[in-house]
Structures are given as structure tokens and as C-alpha cells.
C-alpha positions as CSV (number, residue, x, y, z in Angstrom):
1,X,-76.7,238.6,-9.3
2,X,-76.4,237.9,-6.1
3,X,-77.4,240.5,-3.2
4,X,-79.6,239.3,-0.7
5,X,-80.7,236.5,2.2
6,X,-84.3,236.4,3.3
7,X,-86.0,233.8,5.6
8,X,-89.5,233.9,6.2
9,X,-91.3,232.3,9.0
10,X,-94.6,231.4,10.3
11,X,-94.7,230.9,14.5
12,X,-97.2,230.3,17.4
13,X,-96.0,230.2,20.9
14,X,-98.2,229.3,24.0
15,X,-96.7,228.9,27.3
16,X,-97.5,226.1,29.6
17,X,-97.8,226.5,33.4
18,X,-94.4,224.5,34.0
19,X,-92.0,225.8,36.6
20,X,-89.6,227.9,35.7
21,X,-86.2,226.5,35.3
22,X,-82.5,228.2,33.8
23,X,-82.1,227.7,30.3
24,X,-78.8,229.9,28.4
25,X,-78.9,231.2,24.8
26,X,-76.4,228.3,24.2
27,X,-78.9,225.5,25.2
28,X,-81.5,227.3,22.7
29,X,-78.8,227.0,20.0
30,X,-77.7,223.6,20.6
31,X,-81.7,222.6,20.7
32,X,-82.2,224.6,17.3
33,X,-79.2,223.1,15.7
34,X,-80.2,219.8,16.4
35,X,-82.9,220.2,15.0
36,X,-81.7,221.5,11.7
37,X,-80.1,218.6,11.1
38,X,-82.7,216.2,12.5
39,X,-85.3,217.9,9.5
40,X,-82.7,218.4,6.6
41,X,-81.7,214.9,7.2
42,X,-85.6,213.6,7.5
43,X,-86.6,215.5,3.7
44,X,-83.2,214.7,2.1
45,X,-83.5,210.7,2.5
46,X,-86.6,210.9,0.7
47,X,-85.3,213.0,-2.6
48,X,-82.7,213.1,-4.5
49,X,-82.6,216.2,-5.7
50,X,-81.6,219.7,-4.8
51,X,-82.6,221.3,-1.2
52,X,-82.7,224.5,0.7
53,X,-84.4,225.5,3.8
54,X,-83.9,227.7,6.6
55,X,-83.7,225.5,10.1
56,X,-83.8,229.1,11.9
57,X,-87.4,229.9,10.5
58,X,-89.1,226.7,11.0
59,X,-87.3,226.4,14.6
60,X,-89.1,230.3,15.4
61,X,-92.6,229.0,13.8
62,X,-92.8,226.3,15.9
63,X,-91.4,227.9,19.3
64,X,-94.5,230.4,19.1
65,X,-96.3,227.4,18.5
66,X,-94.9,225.9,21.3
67,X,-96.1,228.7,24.0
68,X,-99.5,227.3,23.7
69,X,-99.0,223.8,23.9
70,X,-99.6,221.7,27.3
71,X,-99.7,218.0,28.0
72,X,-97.8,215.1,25.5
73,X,-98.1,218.2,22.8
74,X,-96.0,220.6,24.5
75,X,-93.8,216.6,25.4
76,X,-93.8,215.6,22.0
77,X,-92.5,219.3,20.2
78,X,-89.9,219.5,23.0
79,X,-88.7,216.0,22.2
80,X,-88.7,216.7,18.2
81,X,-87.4,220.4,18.3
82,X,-85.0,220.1,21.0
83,X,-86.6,222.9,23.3
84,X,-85.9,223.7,26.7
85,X,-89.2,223.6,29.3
86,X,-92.3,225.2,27.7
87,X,-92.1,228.2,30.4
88,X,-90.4,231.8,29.8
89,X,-87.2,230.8,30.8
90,X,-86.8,229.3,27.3
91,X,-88.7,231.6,25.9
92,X,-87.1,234.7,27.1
93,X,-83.6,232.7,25.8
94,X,-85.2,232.5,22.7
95,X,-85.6,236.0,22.7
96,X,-81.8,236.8,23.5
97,X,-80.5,234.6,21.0
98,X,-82.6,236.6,18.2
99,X,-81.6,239.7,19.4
100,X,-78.1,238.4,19.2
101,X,-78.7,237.5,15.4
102,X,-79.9,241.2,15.1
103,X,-76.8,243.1,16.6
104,X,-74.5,240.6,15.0
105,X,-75.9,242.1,11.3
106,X,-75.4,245.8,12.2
107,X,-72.9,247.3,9.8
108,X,-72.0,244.3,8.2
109,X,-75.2,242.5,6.8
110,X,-78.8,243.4,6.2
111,X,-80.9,241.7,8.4
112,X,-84.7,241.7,9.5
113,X,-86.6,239.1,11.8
114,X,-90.4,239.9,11.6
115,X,-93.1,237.6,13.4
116,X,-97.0,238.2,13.5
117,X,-100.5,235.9,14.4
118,X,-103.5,236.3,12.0
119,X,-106.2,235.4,14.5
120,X,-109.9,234.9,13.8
121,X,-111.6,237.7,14.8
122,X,-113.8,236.8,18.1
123,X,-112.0,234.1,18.7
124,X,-110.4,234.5,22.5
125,X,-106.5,233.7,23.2
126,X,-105.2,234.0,26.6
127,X,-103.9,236.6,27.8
128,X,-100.3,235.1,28.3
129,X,-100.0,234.0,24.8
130,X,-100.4,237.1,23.6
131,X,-98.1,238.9,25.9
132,X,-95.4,235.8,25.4
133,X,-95.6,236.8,21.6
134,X,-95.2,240.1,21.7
135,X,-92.7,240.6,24.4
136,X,-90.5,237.7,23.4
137,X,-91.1,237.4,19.7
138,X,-92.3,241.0,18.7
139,X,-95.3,239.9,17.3
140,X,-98.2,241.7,16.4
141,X,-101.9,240.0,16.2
142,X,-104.1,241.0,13.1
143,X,-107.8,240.3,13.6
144,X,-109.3,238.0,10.1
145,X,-112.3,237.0,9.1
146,X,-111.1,233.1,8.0
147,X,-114.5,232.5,8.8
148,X,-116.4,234.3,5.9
149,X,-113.3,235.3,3.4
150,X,-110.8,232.6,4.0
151,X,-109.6,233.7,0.3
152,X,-109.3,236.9,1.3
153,X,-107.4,236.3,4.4
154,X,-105.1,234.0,2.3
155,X,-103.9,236.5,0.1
156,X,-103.8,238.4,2.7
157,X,-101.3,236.9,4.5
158,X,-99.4,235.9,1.2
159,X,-98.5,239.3,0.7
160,X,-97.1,240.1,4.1
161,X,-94.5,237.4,3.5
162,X,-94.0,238.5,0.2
163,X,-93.3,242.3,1.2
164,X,-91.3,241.1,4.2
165,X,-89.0,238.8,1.8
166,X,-88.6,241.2,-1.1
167,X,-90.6,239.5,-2.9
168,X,-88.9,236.7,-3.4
169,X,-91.4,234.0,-1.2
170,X,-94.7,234.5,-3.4
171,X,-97.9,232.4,-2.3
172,X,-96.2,230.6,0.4
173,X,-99.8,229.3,1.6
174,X,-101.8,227.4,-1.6
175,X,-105.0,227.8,-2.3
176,X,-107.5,226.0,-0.3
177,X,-105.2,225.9,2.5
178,X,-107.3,228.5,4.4
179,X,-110.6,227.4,5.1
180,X,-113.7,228.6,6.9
181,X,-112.3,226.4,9.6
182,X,-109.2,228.2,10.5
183,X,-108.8,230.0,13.4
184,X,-104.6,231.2,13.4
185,X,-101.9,231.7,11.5
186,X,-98.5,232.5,12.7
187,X,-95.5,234.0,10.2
188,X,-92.1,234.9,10.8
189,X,-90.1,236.4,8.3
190,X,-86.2,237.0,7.6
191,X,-84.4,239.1,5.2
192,X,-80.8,238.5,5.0
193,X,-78.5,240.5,2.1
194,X,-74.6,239.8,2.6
195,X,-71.9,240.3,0.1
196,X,-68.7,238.4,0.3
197,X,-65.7,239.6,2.5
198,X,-63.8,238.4,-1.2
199,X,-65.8,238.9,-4.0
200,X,-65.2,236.9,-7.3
201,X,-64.4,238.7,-10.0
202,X,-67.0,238.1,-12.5
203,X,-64.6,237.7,-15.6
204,X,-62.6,234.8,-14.3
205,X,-66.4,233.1,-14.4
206,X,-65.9,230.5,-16.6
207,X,-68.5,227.9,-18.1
208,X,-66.9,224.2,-16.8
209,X,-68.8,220.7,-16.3
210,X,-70.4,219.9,-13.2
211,X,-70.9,215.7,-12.3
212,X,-74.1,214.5,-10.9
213,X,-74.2,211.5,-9.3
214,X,-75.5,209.3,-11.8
215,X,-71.8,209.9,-13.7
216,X,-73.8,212.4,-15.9
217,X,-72.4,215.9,-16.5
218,X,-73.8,219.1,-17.5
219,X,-72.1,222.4,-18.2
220,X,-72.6,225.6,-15.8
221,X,-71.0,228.6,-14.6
222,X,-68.0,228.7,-12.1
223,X,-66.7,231.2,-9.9
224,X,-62.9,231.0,-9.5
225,X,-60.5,232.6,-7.0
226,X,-57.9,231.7,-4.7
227,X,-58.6,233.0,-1.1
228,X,-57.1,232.7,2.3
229,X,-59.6,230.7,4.5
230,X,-60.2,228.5,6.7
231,X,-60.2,224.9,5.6
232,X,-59.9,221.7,6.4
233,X,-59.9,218.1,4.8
234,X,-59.9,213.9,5.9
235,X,-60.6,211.1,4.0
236,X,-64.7,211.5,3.3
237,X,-64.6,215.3,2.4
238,X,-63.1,219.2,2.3
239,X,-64.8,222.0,4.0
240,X,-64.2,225.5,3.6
241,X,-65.8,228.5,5.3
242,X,-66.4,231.5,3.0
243,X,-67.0,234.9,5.2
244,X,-69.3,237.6,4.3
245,X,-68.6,241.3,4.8
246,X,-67.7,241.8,8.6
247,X,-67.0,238.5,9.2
248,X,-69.7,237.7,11.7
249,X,-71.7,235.4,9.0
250,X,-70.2,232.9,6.8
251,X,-71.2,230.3,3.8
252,X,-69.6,226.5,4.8
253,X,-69.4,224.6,2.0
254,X,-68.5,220.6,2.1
255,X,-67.6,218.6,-0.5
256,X,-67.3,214.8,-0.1
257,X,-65.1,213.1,-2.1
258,X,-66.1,211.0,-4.7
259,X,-66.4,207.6,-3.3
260,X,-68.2,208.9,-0.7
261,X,-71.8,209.5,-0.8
262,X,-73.1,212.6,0.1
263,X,-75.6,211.1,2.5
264,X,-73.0,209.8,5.1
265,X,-71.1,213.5,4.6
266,X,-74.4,214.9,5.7
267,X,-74.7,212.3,8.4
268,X,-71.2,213.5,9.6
269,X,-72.2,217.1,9.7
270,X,-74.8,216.9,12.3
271,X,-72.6,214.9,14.4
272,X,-69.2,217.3,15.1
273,X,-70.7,220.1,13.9
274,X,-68.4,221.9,12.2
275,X,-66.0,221.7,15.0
276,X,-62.9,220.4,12.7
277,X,-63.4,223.4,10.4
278,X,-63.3,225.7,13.9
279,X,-60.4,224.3,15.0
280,X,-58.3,224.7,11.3
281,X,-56.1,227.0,10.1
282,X,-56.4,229.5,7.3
283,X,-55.0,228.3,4.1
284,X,-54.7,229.5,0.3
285,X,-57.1,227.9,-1.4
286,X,-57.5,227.5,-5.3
287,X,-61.9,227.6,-4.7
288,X,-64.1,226.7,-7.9
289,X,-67.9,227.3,-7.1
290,X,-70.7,227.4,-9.6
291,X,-73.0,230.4,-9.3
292,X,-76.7,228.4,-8.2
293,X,-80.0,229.3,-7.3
294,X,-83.0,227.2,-5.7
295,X,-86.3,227.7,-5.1
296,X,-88.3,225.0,-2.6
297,X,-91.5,224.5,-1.2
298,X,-92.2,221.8,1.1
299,X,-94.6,221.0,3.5
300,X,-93.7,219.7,6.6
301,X,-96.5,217.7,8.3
302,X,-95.3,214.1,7.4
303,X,-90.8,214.9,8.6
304,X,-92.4,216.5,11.5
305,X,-94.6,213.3,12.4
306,X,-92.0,211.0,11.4
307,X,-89.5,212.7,13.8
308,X,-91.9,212.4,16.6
309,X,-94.2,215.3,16.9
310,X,-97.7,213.6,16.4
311,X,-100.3,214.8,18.9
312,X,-99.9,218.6,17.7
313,X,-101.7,217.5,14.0
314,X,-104.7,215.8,15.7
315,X,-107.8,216.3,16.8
316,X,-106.5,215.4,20.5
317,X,-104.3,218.4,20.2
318,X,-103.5,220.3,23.3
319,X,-103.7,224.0,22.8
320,X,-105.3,225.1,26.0
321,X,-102.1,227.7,27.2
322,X,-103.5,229.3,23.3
323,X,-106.8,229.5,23.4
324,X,-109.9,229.2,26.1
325,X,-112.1,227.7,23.7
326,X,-112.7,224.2,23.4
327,X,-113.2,223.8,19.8
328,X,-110.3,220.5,18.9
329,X,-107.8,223.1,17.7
330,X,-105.1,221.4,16.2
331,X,-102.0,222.2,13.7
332,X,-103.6,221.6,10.1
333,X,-100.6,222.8,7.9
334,X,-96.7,223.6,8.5
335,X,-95.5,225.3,5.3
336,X,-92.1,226.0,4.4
337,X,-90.5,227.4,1.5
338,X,-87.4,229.1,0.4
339,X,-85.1,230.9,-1.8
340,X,-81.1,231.1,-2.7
341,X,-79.1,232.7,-5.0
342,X,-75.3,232.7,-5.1
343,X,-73.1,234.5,-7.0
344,X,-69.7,236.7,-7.5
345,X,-71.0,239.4,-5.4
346,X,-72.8,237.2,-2.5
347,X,-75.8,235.6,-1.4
348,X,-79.5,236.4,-2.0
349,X,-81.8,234.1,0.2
350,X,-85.2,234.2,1.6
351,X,-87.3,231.7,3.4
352,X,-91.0,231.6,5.0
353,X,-93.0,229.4,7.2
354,X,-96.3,229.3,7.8
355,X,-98.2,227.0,10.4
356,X,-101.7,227.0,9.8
357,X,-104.2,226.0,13.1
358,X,-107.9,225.0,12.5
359,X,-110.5,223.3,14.2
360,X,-111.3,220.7,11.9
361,X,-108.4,217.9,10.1
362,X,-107.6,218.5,6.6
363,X,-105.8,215.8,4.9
364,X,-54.8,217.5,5.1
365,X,-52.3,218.8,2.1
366,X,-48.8,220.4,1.3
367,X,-48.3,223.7,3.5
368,X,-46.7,225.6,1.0
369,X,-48.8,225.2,-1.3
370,X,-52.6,226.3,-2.2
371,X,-55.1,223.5,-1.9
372,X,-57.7,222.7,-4.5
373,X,-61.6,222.6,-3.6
374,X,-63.6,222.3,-6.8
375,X,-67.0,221.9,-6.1
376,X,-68.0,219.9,-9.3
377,X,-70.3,217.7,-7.8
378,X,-73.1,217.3,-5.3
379,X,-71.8,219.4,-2.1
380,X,-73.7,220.5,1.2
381,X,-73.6,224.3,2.2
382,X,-74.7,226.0,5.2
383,X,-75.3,229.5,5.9
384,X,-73.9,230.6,9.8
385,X,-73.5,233.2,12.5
386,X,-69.8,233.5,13.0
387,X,-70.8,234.8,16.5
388,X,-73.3,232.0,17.9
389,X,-72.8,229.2,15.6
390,X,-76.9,229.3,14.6
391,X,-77.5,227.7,11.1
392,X,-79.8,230.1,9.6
393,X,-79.5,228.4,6.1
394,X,-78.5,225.1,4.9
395,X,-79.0,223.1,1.4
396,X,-77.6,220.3,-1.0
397,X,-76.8,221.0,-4.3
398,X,-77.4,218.2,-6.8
399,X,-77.8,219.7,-9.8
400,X,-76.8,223.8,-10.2
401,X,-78.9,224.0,-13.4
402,X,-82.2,222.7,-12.1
């Protein structure tokens, strides 16, 4: 059944001593949305099967990261995320464009954004990366001992994320991850619960095949109404927007046709946008979608690096707007991993990332008619703020029964 959305996240943000310079809410979510794209695209080209991840939480993990970064770090993150300057302009825009996401949920979704730093206790951050991350990110600092109970501090941690997903994000960091070496870890977490603006009705759920890509079919559950929505169709694919209650958050689904491969579809996305399905019309649509669920860990070190954000996992790390020691801290670990559920009633999701810092490496049809969108093969689907456009989820569907 579906209820809920969650996103987890795990941030660090230092701030550089860069001149302040005026960056909008709008650059931040251009920047962020870029970026989604950039990373989905990067882990989907080397698998083919299902994915889901929340672009939103990883963008927030790695801002707070990004407060204490200076030199070709801060360069290299600003290049590969799409931030603005490293100073509180951007920042403080960051800030505003989460508490946008927040109002934007009152009354019509749940929604909670949580952030917080595990520090080693002892161990002395500056003064402005503390303030940044509690002024512009909420976040509070917990004091560990990764020193003598890494283990400890592990589970620790676990079960923040765990409590602040519903419980759907269990033992986001592995075991061993957390060593007597690490000296911060930075979560963010998001709960998201909406229900559709048109729910289906559960009885017209019928059982129907569903066609992989290798020509193979299988046989799994499909939701079935007609609805008046946007939509809008060309040659490589259909899109549809399905709203939740309130209509500030909606589910895009887009379904390529079939001699087109999803890849190039997906290619397409991150280049307009979704500004055809913006610019459409609401039409009656005759919508088939089977009822899913994914769950997805991944860690992001190697996309990261191969997008261009090197310096930040070495030993030649600059994290001197973090910390005032000199001790080679670098980013050991960026871990991601996330949680959807879609059925009649809505959409239950929940992500979390965690970086990890230590001081040591470790390895268009007839009008008067209703169109038809049957999603019976591999589809992308993206989860949105009406209001600001921000991707908060996104995912490919291969295979509904995996």
C-alpha cells in the first residue's frame, strides 16, 4: 500500500572565504537539476536494471560538504554539482529553496527535511562551519567517540536515519565503514507521504504482462483509470504528469516507445526538462500503471569521480574552511540509498545519504478522444515540486517484480 515518501540525506557544508556574489533560489535549482540528471545518467549507463534515487538528498549532502571546501576542492564540487560560489550567498539560497519545499507540503503533503554532523569529539571545526550549518541547514552537531567505538557510533547513526525515514532506510552505512579514523559524518533526511489528487480504485487492479527489454514478459499488477491530465506525446515517447493531493507535487512518468531505447528518452529528459509536458494541455487519458516498489543502495565515490569531483576523495583534500586541523581530511565514503513504493492510494518513498570524512583513504492524438499511456515496459518517473520544478525523486523501472 502506498502512503508515504522519505529521502534521507547525509551533508557537510564549509564555507570558503570567496566574495560574496548574488545567486536566486532559481540558479540553486537549475544547479541541483543538473545535477540530477548528470548522476542518474552516470549509474544508469552502467546497469541495466531498475533505479531510484533522490537527486534532492545527495545535492543537500554535498552542499554542507561544500561549506568547508577551499582551493580545486571547493573548484571541482562546484563544477560537478552545479553550485553557485562557495560563500553564503549560495548558501543562504540554498536555504530559501528548502524552506520553499517545506511551505509548499503544508496541508497537502507530509513532509520533513532533517540535517545533522556526527563530529569526533575533540576534534575542532571552525566556527563558521558550524554557524553555516545550523543557520542555513538546521543542523545540529552530535559529539562521537569514532575514535574508540566506531561500531557504536555506526549504529548510532544508522538509527537516526532509520527513525527519521520511518524506518524504511535501515543500515544505510555498512559495517566497517566507520573506522577509528573517522572524524565526521553529515545526514540529511526526508520524509515525504503524498496520496494521489485521483486515486485508483483498487478493484479495477488487474494482473496484465509487462515487457522487458530483452522481449521477455512477466505478469504484474496494474492500476487502471482514465484521468484528466496533462500530457503530451512525439515520436520517441508519452509523458504524463500525475498530481498528488494539493497539487503542488506531482509523479512524471515517460514512456518511450518501443523502438526507442530508454537511454536516449533519458538523455532527452535532462535536456528540455520537462518543458513540453509544461507547456501541454490537460487531456483524458486511458492510464495503465503497474503498482512497483524498489529498494537501492549505491555508493557514490566512483559517478562522483567520473563526473569530475576528484580532489575531495584524496589525501590532498582541502577541507581547511571545516576544520583547523591539519590531519589530510578527505571524503572516504558517499552513501546513498533509497526506497519507493507506488500504489492505488500514492507514493511511499524514502532516501538517505551519508558522506563519511576520515583522515586516512579507505579503498500528439485525436482531441475527442482519450489517449492511451500503458506503461508495459521500461519507463522513467520522476517525483517534482509543482511550485519550483526541484526533482526530489527520480528512477527507471525495468522490471516491476524485481
Amino acid at each position: 500500500m502506498i502512503k508515504k515518501m522519505l529521502i534521507p540525506a547525509f551533508s557537510l557544508i564549509l564555507l570558503s572565504a570567496t566574495n560574496s556574489s548574488s545567486i536566486s533560489e532559481d540558479t540553486v535549482i537549475q544547479g541541483n537539476t543538473k545535477f540530477a540528471f548528470d548522476i542518474f545518467n552516470q549509474i544508469s549507463s552502467k546497469s541495466n536494471d531498475n533505479i531510484f534515487l533522490s537527486p534532492f538528498s545527495i545535492s543537500t549532502a554535498l552542499a554542507m560538504t561544500y561549506v568547508g571546501a577551499a582551493e580545486q576542492t571547493a573548484e571541482e564540487m562546484k563544477n560537478t554539482l552545479h553550485f553557485g560560489e562557495n560563500n553564503l550567498d549560495f548558501h543562504n539560497a540554498y536555504s530559501t529553496y528548502v524552506q520553499q519545499l517545506e511551505n509548499n507540503a503544508l496541508g497537502n503533503i507530509q513532509l520533513s527535511i532533517a540535517n545533522k554532523i556526527w563530529a569526533q569529539k575533540k576534534y575542532e571545526l571552525k566556527p563558521q562551519f558550524i554557524n553555516i550549518n545550523r543557520e542555513a541547514y538546521l543542523s545540529d552537531i552530535a559529539l562521537m567517540n569514532f575514535a574508540e567505538k566506531p561500531e557504536e557510533s555506526r549504529l548510532e547513526i544508522n538509527q537516526w536515519v532509520e527513525n527519521k525515514t520511518q524506518q524504511k532506510i535501515k543500515d544505510l552505512i555498512p559495517s566497517g565503514m566507520i573506522t577509528t579514523d573517522t572524524r565526521l559524518v553529515l545526514t540529511n533526511a526526508i520524509y515525504f507521504k503524498g496520496d494521489w489528487a485521483n486515486q485508483f480504485e483498487k478493484e479495477n487492479t488487474k494482473d496484465k504482462p509487462f515487457y522487458k527489454l530483452d522481449k521477455s514478459e512477466l505478469t504484474t499488477p496494474f492500476m487502471h483509470q482514465r484521468l484528466h491530465i496533462r500530457y503530451f506525446e512525439q515520436n520517441e515517447y508519452q509523458m504524463v504528469m500525475l498530481p498528488y493531493q494539493g497539487y503542488k507535487h506531482s509523479m512524471i512518468v515517460v514512456l518511450p516507445n518501443k523502438k526507442t531505447s530508454i537511454e536516449n528518452v533519458a538523455t532527452m529528459m535532462s535536456t528540455n526538462l520537462f518543458s513540453d509536458l509544461a507547456k501541454s494541455r490537460e487531456r483524458d487519458v486511458m492510464l495503465e500503471l503497474p503498482k512497483f516498489k524498489i529498494l537501492q543502495s549505491v555508493n557514490l565515490n566512483d559517478p562522483l569521480k567520473e563526473l569530475g569531483m576528484n580532489q575531495a576523495f584524496a589525501s590532498e583534500a582541502n577541507f581547511s574552511n571545516m576544520t583547523k586541523v591539519d590531519d589530510d581530511l578527505h571524503i572516504s565514503a558517499i552513501l546513498h540509498k533509497a526506497f519507493i513504493e507506488v500504489d492505488e492510494k500514492g507514493t511511499e518513498a524514502a532516501a538517505a545519504t551519508a558522506v563519511v570524512m576520515t583522515v586516512e583513504c579507505i579503498s500528439v492524438s485525436n482531441p475527442e478522444l482519450p489517449v492511451s499511456f500503458i506503461a508495459n515496459r521500461p519507463f522513467l518517473f520522476y517525483i517534482i515540486d509543482n511550485q519550483t520544478n526541484g526533482i526530489l525523486f527520480m528512477g527507471r523501472m525495468m522490471n516491476p517484480k524485481k
